[in-house]
C-alpha positions in Angstrom: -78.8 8.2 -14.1 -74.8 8.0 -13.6 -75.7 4.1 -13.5 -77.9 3.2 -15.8 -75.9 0.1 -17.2 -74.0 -1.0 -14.1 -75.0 -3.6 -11.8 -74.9 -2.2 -8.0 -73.7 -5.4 -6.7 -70.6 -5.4 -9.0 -69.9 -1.6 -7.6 -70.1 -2.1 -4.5 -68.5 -6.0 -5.2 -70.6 -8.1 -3.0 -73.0 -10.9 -3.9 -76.8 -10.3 -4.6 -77.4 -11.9 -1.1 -75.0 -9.8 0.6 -76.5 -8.4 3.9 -76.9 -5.0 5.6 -73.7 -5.2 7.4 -71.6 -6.5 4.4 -72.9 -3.6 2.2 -72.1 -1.1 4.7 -68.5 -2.5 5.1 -68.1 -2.4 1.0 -69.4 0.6 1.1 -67.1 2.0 3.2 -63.7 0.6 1.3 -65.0 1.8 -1.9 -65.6 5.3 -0.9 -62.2 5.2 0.4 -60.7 4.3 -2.2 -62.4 6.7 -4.4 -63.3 9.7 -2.6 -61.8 12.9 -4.5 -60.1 13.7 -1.8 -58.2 10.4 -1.8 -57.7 9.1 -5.1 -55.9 11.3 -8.0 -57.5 9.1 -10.9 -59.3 11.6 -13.6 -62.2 9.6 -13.1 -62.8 9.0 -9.5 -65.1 11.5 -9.1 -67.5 9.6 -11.5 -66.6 6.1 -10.2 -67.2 7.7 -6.3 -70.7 8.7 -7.3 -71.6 5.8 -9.0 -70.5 3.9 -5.4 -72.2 6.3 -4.0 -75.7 5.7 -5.7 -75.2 1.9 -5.3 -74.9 2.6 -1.6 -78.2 4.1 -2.0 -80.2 2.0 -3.6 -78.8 -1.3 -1.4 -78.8 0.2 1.5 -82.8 1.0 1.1 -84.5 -2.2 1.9 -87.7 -1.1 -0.1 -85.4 0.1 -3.1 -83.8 -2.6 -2.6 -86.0 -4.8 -3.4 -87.7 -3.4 -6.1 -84.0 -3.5 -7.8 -84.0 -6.6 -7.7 -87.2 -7.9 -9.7 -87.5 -4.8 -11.9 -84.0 -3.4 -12.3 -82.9 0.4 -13.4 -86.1 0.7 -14.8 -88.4 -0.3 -11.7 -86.2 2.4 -9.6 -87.0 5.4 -12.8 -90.2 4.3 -12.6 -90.7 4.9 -8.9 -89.6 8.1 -9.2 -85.3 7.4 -7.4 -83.3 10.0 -8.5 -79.8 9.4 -6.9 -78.6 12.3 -5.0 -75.2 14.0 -5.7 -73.6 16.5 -2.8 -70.9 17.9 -1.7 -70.2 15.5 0.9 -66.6 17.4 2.4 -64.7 14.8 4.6 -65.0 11.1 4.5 -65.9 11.2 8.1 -69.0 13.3 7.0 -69.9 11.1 4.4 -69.7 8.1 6.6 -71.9 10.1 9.2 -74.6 11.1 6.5 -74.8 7.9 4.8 -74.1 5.2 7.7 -76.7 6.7 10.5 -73.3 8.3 12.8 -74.2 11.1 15.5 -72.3 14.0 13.6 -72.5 16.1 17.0 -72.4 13.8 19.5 -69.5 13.7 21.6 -67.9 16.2 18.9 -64.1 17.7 20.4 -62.8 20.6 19.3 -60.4 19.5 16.7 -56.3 20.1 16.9 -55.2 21.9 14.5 -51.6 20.9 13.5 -48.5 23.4 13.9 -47.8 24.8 10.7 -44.3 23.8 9.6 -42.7 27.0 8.5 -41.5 27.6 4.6 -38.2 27.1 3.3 -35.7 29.3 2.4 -33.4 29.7 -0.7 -30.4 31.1 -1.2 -27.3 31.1 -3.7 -23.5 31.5 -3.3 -20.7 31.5 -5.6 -17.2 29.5 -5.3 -14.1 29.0 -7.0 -13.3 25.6 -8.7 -10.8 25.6 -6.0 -13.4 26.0 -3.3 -15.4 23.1 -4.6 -11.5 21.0 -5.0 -10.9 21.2 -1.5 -14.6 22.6 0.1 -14.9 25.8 2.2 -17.7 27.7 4.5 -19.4 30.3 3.4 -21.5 32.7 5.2 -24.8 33.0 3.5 -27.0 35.8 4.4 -30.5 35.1 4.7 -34.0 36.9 5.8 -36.8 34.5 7.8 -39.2 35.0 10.1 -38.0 33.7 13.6 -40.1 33.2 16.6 -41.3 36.9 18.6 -39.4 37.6 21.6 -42.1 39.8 23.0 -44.9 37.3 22.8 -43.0 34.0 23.3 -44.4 33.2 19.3 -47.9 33.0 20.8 -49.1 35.8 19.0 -50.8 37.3 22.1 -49.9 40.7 23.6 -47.6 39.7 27.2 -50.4 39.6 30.0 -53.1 38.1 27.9 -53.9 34.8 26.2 -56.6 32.9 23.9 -60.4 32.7 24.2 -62.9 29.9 22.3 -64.3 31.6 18.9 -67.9 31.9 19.7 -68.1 31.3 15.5 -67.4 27.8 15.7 -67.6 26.9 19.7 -64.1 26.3 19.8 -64.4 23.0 17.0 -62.3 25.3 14.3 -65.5 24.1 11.7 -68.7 24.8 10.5 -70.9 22.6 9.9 -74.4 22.6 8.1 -76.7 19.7 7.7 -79.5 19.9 4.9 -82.1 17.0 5.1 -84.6 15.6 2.6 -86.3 12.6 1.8 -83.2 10.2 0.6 -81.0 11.2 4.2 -78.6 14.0 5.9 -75.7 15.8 4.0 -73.2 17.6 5.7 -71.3 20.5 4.6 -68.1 21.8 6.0 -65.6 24.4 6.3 -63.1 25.7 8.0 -64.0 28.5 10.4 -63.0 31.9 9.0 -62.4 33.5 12.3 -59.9 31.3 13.9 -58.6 29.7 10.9 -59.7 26.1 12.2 -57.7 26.3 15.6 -61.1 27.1 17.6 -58.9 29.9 19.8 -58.6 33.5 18.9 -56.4 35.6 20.6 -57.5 38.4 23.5 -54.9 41.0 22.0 -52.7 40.6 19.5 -48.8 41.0 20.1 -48.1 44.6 19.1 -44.3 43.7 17.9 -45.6 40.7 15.3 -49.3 41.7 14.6 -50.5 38.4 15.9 -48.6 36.8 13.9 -45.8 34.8 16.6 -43.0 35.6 14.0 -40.7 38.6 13.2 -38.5 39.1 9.9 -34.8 38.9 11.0 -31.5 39.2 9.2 -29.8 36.2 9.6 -26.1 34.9 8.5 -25.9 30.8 7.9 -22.3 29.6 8.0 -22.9 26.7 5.5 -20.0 24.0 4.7 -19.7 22.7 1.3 -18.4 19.8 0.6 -15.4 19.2 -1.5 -16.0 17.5 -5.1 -19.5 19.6 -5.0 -20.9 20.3 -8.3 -22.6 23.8 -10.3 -26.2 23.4 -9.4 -25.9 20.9 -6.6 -28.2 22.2 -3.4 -27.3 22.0 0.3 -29.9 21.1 2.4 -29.7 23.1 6.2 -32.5 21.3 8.4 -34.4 23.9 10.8 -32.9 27.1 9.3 -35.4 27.9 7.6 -38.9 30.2 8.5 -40.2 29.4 11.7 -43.9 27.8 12.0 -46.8 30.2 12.8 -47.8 30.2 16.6 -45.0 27.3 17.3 -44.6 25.4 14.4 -41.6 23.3 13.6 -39.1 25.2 11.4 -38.5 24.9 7.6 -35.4 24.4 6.2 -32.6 26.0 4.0 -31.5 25.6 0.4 -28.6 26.8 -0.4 -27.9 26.5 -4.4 -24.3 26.0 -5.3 -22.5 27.8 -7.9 -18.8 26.9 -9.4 -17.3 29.7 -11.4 -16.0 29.1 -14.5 -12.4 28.7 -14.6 -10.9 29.3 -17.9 -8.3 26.8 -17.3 -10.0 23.6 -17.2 -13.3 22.1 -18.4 -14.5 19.6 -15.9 -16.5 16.8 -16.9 -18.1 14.9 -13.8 -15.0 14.2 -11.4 -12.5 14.3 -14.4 -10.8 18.0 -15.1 -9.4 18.3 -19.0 -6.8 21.7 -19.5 -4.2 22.2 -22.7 -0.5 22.9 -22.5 1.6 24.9 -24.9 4.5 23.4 -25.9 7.3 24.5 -28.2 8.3 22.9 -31.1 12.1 21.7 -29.3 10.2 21.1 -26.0 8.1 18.7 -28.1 11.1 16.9 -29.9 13.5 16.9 -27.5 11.1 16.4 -23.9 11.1 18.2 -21.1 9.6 18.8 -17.7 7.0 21.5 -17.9 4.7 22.6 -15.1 0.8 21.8 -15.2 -1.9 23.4 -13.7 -3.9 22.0 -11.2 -6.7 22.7 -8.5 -4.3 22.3 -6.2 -1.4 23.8 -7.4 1.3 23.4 -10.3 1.9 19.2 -11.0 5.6 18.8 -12.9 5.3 16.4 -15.3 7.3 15.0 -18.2 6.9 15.5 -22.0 8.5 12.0 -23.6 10.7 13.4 -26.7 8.7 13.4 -29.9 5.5 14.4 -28.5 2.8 14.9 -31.3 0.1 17.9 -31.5 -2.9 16.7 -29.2 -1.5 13.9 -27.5 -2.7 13.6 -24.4 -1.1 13.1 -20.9 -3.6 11.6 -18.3 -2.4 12.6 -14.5 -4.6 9.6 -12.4 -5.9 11.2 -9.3 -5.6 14.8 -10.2 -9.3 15.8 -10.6 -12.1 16.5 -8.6 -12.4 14.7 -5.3 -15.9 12.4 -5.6 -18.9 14.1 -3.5 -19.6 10.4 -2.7 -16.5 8.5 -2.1 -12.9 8.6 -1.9 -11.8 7.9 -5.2 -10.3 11.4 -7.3 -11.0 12.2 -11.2 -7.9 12.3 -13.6 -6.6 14.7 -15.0 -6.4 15.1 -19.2 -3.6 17.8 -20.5 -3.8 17.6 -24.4 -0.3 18.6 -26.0 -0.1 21.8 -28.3 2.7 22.4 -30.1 3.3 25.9 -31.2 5.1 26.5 -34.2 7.7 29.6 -34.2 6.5 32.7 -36.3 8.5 36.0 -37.5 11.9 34.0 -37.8 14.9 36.2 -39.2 17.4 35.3 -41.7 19.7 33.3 -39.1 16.6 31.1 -37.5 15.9 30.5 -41.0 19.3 29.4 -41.9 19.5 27.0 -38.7 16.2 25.8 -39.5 16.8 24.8 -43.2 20.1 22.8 -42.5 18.3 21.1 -39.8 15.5 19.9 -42.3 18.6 18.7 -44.5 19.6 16.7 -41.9 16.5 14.9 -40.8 15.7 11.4 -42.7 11.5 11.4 -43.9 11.5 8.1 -41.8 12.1 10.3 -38.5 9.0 11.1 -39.0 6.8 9.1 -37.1 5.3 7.2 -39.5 3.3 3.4 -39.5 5.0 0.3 -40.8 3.7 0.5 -44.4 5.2 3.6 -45.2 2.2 5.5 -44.7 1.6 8.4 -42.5 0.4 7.4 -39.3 -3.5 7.8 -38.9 -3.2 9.0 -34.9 -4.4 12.7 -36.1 -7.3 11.8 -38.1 -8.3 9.5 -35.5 -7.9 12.3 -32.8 -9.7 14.5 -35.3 -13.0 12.2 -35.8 -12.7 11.8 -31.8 -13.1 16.1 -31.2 -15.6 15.6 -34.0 -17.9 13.3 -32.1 
């Protein structure tokens, strides 16, 4: 027995001189709590039954009693052997154990419109696209509502009848009986699918179905600032619901090409610039690429090899706000190759020229430590 070593009182948590009424009320919030319908704890099943057999025993003013002087062992000895069924619902529990007319009264029970699935789709944009957002047509294939049946599902000129299966309750329903009380057993009726109708004739153009597949062409708007992988959400374009249900919804995934010129990194945008070796001495105004469009900005004379320039409010626009990313150019300097004898000449009288302390250099003499430092940072 499931209970062997548990007091019933403490299951159910009422006193020893709880009455009818409170038991059937404790009874009732336990099993709520853990029916395995309800509750997702790995053991609920075992705690509901133990509940369950407590329920039984308390519930039974003759077990009841003899419980109470005698214990686990005055119940095995009488021959109590707790019963453990497939109770379905909680309202058939509650009318099995609790004494409720299962049939009385009983209405056939509404079945729920069906929402319709979602769909999913996936476009490709440019980094541009996502700079300054664009609409895109997205192609898409969902089943929308039958003209020729209205989305009943019935053939035009007829309509529903009650499903002599279930008498129009969309269940069915068997009781078993024996000596410890009813059990009921339900399940949803096979030949109407629990909506207690069937139809006359079904609608030639959808089968019965209410729906058709259709070709259908969403124009969707994305946002600027959007991110690769980011989904947009299109409410009520998705499948329609079967026999009238409400409409699913469409999810459209959101690609960003690479673009070879820039690496983006959240709103922020990082691209190099070539420079030459007198553009880097002497400074100049050299054209940057942007998003949107060429930015002219200007190289300070003695520019190093992977400096960087930071243009403030020439990234990505923020998805959620109004603030822009920055945009990082790091400073290449290329050095001239293949020289002939007269750029070779020019060269080495300008290296006679130039003092070792023109060469940026720290206050001790030393080198100045700005490449390791901008080495260990690309390391990192």
């Amino acid at each position: 027995m499931a209970t062997a070593e548990r007091d019933y009182y403490e299951l159910l948590g009422v006193p020893r001189d709880a009455d009818e009424a409170a038991i059937k009320r404790a009874f009732r919030a336990r099993a709520r709590e853990l029916h395995p319908d309800v509750s997702d704890d790995p053991d609920a099943e075992a705690r509901f039954k133990e509940v369950v057999e407590a329920y039984e025993v308390l519930s039974d003013p003759e077990r009841r009693s003899t419980y109470d002087r005698y214990g686990h062992a005055g119940l095995r000895r009488g021959g109590f052997q707790p019963t453990y069924g497939d109770f379905g619902t909680l309202a058939d529990l509650f009318a099995a154990f609790l004494g409720d007319d299962l049939f009385a009264g009983m209405t056939p029970r509404r079945r729920r419109s069906t929402r319709g699935g979602d769909v999913q789709a996936v476009v490709e944009i440019s980094l541009e696209d996502a700079y300054a957002g664009t609409t895109v047509a997205v192609p898409v294939e969902v089943a929308a509502p039958c003209e020729r049946c209205g989305a009943t599902g019935a053939e035009p000129g007829t309509g529903m009848r009650t499903c002599a299966t279930c008498g129009g309750v969309g269940a069915v329903r068997r009781v078993s009986r024996n000596v410890f009380g009813s059990f009921v057993h339900e399940r949803t009726c096979t030949d109407c699918g629990g909506a207690g109708r069937v139809l006359e004739s079904p609608c030639t153009a959808c089968r019965g179905e209410g729906r058709v597949v259709v070709q259908r062409t969403l124009e969707v708007d994305v946002p600027p600032g959007i991110h690769d992988g980011q989904r947009i959400r299109i409410r009520g374009e998705g499948h329609s619901g079967r026999r009238g249900g409400d409409s699913g919804h469409a999810f459209v995934l959101v690609r960003v090409r690479p673009d070879p010129r820039f690496v983006r990194d959240g709103d922020d945008l990082h691209t190099a610039l070539q420079l030459s070796m007198t553009d880097a001495a002497l400074g100049a105004k050299v054209p940057v690429p942007s998003p949107a469009g060429e930015v002219e900005v200007e190289v300070p004379p003695g520019t190093q090899p992977g400096e960087v320039l930071v243009l403030e409010g020439h990234g990505m626009p923020s998805l959620n706000g109004s603030r822009r990313g920055d945009l990082y150019v790091r400073l290449d300097v290329a050095i001239p190759t293949g020289l002939d004898e007269e750029q070779r000449r020019l060269l080495q009288a300008f290296a006679q020229t130039v003092e070792p302390q023109q060469y940026r250099r720290s206050g001790d003499g030393q080198p100045e430590d700005g490449f390791f430092r901008r080495l260990r940072s690309a390391l990192r």
